[in-house]
DOKE-46279 format. One line per 4 residues: number of its first residue (from 1); their letters; for each residue x, y, z of C-alpha. Coordinates in nm, 4 decimals, padded with zeros to 6 digits. Layout:
<pts>
NUM> a> X/Y/Z; ...
</pts>
This chain:
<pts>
1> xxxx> 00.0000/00.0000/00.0000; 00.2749/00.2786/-00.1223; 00.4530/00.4380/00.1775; 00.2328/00.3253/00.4525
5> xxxx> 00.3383/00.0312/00.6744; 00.0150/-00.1410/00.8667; 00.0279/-00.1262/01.2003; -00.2834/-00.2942/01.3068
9> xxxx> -00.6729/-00.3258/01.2570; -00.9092/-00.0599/01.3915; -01.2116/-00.1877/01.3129; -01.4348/-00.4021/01.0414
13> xxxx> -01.7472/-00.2151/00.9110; -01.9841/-00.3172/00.6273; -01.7372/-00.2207/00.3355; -01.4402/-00.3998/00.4910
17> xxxx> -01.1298/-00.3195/00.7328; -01.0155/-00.0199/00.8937; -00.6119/-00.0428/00.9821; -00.4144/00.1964/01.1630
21> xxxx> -00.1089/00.2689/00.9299; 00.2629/00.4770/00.9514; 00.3192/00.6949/00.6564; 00.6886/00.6678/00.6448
25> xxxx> 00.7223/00.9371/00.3836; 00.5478/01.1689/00.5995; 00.6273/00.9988/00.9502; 00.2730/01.0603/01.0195
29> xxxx> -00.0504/00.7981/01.1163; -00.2838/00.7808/00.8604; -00.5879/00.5238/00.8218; -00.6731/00.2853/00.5977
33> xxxx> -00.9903/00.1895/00.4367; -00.9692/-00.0971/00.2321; -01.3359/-00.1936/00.0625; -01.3891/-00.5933/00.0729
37> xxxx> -01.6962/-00.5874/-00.1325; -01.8831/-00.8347/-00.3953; -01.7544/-00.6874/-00.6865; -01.5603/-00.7807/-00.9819
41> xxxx> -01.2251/-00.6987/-01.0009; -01.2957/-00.4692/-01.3049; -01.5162/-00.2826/-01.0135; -01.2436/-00.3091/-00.7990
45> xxxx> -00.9912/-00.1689/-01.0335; -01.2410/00.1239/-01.1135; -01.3014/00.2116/-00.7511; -00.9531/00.1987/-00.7188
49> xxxx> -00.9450/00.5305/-00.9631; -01.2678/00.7083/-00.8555; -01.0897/00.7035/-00.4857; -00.7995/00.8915/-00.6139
53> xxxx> -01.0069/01.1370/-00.7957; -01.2107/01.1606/-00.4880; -00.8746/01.2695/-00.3180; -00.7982/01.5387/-00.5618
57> xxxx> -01.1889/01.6279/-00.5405; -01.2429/01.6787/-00.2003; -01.1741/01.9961/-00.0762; -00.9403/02.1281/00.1828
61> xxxx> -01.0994/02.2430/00.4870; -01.0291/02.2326/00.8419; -01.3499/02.0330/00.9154; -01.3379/01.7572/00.6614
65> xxxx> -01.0783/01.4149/00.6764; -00.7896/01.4593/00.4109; -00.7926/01.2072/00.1958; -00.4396/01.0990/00.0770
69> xxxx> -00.4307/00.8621/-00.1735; -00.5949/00.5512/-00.2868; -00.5090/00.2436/-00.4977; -00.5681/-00.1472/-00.5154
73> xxxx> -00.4011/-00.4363/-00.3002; -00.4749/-00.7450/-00.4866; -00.8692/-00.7228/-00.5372; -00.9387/-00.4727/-00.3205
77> xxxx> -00.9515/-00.0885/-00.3476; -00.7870/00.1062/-00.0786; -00.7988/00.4807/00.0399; -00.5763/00.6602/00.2876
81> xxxx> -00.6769/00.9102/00.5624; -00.5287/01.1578/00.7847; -00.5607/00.9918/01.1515; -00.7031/01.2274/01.3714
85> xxxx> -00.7541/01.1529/01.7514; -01.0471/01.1977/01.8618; -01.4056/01.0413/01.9712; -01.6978/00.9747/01.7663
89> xxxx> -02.0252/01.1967/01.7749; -02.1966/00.8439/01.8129; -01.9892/00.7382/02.1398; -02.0518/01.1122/02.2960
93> xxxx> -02.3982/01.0418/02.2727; -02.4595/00.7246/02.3993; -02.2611/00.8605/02.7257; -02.4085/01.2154/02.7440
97> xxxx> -02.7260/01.3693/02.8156; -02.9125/01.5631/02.6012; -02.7600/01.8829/02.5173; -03.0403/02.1718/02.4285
101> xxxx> -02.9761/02.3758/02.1009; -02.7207/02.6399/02.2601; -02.4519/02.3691/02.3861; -02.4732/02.2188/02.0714
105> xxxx> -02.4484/02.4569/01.7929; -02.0488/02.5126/01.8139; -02.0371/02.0664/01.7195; -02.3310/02.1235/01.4371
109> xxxx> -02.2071/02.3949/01.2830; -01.8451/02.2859/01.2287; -02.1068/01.9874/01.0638; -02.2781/02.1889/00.8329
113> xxxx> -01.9966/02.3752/00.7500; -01.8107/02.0748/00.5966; -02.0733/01.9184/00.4421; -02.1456/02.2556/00.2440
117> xxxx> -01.7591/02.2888/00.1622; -01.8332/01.9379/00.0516; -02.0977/02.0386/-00.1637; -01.9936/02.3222/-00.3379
121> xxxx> -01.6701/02.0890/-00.4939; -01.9837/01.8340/-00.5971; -01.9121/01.6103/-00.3145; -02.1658/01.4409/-00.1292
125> xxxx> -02.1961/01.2221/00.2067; -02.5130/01.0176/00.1285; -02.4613/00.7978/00.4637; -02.3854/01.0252/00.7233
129> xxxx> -02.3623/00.8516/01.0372; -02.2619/01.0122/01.4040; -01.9557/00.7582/01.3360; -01.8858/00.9848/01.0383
133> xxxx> -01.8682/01.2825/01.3118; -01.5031/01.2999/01.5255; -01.5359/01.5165/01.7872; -01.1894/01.6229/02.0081
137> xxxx> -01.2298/01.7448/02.3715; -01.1551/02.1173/02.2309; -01.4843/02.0891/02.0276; -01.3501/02.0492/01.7184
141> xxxx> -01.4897/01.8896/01.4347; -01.3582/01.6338/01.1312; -01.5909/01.4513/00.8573; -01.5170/01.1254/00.6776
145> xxxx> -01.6575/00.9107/00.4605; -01.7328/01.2114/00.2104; -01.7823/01.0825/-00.1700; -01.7558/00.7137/-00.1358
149> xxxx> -02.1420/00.6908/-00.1841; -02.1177/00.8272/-00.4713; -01.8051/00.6405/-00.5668; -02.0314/00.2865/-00.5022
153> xxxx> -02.3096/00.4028/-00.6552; -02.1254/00.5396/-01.0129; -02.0334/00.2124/-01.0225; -02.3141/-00.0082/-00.9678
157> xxxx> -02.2184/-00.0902/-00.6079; -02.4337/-00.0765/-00.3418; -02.3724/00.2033/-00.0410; -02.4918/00.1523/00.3194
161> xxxx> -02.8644/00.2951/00.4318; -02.8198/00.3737/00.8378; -03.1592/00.4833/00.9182; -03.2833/00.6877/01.0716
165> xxxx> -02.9512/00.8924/00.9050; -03.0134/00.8721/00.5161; -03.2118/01.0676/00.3753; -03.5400/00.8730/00.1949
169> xxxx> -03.4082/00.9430/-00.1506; -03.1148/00.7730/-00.0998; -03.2737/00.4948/00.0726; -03.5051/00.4619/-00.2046
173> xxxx> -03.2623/00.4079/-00.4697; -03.3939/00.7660/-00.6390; -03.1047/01.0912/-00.7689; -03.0064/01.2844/-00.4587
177> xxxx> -02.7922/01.5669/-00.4072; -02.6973/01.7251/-00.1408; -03.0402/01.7860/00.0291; -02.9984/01.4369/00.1152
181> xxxx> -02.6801/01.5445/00.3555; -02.8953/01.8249/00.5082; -03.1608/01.5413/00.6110; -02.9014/01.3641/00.7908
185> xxxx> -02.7709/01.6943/00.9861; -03.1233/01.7210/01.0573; -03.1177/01.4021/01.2428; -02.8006/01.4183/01.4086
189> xxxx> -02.9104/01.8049/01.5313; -03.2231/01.6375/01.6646; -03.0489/01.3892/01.8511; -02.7675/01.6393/01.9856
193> xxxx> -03.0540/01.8513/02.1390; -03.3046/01.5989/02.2459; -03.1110/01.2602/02.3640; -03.3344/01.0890/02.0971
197> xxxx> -03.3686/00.9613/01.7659; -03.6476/01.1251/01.5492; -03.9562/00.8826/01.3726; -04.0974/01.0060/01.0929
201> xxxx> -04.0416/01.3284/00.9030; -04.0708/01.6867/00.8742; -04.2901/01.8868/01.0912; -04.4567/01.5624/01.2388
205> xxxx> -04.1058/01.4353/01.3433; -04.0047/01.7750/01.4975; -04.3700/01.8316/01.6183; -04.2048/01.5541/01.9332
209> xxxx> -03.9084/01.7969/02.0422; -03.8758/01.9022/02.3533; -03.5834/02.0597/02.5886; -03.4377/02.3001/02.3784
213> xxxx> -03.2992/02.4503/02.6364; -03.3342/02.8213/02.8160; -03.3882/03.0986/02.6024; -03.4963/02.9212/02.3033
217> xxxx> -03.8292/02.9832/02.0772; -03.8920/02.6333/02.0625; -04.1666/02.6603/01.8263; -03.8932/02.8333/01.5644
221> xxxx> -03.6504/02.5686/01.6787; -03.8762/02.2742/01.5421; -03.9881/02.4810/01.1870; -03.6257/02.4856/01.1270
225> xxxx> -03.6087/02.1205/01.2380; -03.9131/02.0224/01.0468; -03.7758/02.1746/00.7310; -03.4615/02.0093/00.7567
229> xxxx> -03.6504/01.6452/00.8468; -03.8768/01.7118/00.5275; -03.9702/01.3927/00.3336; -03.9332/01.5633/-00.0041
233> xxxx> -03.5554/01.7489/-00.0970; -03.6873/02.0340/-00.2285; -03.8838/02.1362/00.1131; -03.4917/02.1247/00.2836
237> xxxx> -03.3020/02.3905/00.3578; -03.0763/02.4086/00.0266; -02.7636/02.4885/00.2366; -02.6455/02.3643/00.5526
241> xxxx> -02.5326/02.7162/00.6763; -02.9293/02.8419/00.6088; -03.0040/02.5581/00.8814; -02.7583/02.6638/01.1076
245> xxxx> -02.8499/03.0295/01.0714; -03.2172/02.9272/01.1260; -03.1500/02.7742/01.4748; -02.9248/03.0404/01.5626
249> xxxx> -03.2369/03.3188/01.5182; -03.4140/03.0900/01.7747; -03.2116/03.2465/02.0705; -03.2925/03.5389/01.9357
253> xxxx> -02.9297/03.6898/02.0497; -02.5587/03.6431/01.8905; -02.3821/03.2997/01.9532; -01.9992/03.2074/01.9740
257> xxxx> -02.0000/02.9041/01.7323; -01.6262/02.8953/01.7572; -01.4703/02.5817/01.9050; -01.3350/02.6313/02.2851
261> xxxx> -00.9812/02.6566/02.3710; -00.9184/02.3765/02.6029; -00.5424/02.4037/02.7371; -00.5017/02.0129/02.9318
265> xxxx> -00.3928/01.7162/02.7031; -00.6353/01.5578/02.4232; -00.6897/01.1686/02.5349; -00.7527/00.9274/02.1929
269> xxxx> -01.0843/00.8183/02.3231; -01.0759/00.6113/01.9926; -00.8232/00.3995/02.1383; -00.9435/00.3706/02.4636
273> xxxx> -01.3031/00.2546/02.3397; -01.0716/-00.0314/02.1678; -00.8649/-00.1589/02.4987; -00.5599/00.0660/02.3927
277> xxxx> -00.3607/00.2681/02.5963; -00.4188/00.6171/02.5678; -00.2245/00.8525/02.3879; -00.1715/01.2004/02.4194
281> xxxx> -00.1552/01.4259/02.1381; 00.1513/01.5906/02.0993; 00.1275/01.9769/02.1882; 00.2202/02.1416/01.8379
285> xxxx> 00.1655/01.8655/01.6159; -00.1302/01.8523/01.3579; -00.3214/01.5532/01.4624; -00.3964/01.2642/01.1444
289> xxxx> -00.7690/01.1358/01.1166; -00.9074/00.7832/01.1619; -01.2299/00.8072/01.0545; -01.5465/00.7398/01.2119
293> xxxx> -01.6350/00.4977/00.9206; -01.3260/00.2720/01.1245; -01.6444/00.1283/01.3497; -01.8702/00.1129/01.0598
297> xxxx> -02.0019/-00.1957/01.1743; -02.3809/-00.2255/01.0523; -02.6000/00.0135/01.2138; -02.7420/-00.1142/01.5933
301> xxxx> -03.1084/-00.1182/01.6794; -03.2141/00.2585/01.8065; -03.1532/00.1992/02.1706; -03.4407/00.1518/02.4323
305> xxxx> -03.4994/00.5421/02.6158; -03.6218/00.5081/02.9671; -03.9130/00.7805/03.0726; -03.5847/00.9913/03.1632
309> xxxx> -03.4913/01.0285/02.8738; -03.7005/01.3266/02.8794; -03.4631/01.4949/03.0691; -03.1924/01.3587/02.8570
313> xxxx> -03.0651/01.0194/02.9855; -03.0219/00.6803/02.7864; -03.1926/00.3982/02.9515; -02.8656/00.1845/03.1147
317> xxxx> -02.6372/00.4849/03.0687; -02.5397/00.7935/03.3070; -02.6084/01.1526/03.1895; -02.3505/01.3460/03.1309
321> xxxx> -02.3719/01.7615/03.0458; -02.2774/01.7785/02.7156; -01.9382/01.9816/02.7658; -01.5808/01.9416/02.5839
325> x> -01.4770/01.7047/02.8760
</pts>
């Protein structure tokens, strides 16, 4: 796999292997994707090259994964990642409380902001997932798994659906664009806020939010909610940022969206969650991504809420205030 020596397996998800990898060109960690899928090695070979356009696609930005470079080990495509430490949206949830809109906004906006960026260069999610989400203890956000929908699909090969996540157009086999990525931040903004998954769509779906927290005009809070959760793509908010902005007029005051400076050591949570030692990031370095997609294992079962979930707690799990801790 070029310049990157394996070091060892992260996880197995529905396309195949994640591995933890040196790049010793760049003496950095990077991760690994490599797709073990039922295609023909004339697939193979093709998804091969539409990863390495994706990585001269995909933009830039401080809120999406780099993707390096991509290529084929015997019959399967690869594509390298910058490894970032950091924990998954999906793991902060299951062990914090609900966090009302204000506490979240700074995590969602970094979210929209990325897919949009995404967007704009013609690149779609398609299966965002809150294991697509990395989230450091400073707040900070990262995206993977950007384009390799598409990728699948161009080619005949079937991409993941991870309900309640994907949008119904891409469930249904129908075009979609990036409306469908603004459904999914829909979700994942309902489930920041409330502690709970949403059923249904649009302004039934929101119609059940509750706790938005002090200060809020709730009833704005689930219109923009609503809109986002629509069951048709051309009800959505057309940009991610218009969402954002439209849950930012509930408080009905300015709000810091910045990430917050945290000055004490960032703990791979990543590697804890997998019975590693921690390790701390180094204090100037840039930090590589692993991406969430490295758990990718299919989709669980929405969990079971207790009545206090109300207030924000998982059934079996302790509420914690959703903080950068």
């Amino acid at each position: 796999m070029g310049p990157y020596r394996v070091l060892h397996q992260l996880g197995a998800g529905v396309l195949g292997p994640v591995f933890r990898a040196h790049d010793t060109k760049a003496n950095a960690l990077v991760a690994i994707k490599l797709f073990r899928l039922d295609a023909t090695p004339e697939q193979a070979r093709d998804l091969a090259a539409a990863l390495e356009a994706l990585c001269a696609r995909l933009p830039r930005h401080p809120c999406i994964v780099t993707a390096q470079a991509a290529g084929l080990d015997g019959s399967a495509a690869w594509l390298a990642e910058d490894y970032f430490a950091a924990d998954t949206l999906d793991a902060r949830l299951k062990r914090r409380s609900a966090g009302g809109l204000r506490a979240v906004l700074p995590v969602l906006s970094q979210i929209a902001e990325a897919l949009d960026a995404a967007a704009d260069a013609g690149v779609y999610h398609g299966t965002l997932h809150p294991r697509d989400v990395l989230v450091s203890t400073r707040l900070e956000v990262r995206i993977t798994g950007l384009g390799i929908a598409q990728a699948l699909e161009t080619l005949g090969l079937a991409a993941p659906v991870r309900r309640p996540y994907t949008a119904p157009e891409r469930a249904s086999g129908v075009a979609w664009r990036r409306q469908a990525d603004i459904f999914s931040l829909g979700v994942l903004a309902f489930e920041m806020i409330t502690g709970r998954r949403p059923v249904g769509f649009g302004a039934s779906a929101a119609g059940l939010v509750s706790g938005v927290g002090e200060g809020v005009d709730a009833d704005a809070c689930r219109h923009a909610l609503g809109r986002a959760l629509a069951e048709r793509a051309a009800d959505r908010f057309s940009h991610g940022k218009e969402f954002i902005d439209a849950l930012v007029a509930t408080l009905g005051e300015p709000v810091d969206l910045r990430p917050r400076p945290r000055e004490e050591p960032v703990v791979a949570p990543l590697l804890v969650a997998l019975g590693e030692e921690p390790a701390v990031e180094p204090p100037a370095a840039p930090v590589s991504v692993a991406g969430a997609d490295a758990l990718d294992e299919p989709a669980p079962p929405a969990p079971t809420w207790s009545s206090a979930c109300e207030s924000g707690t998982a059934a079996g799990s302790t509420a914690v205030p959703w903080t950068g801790t």
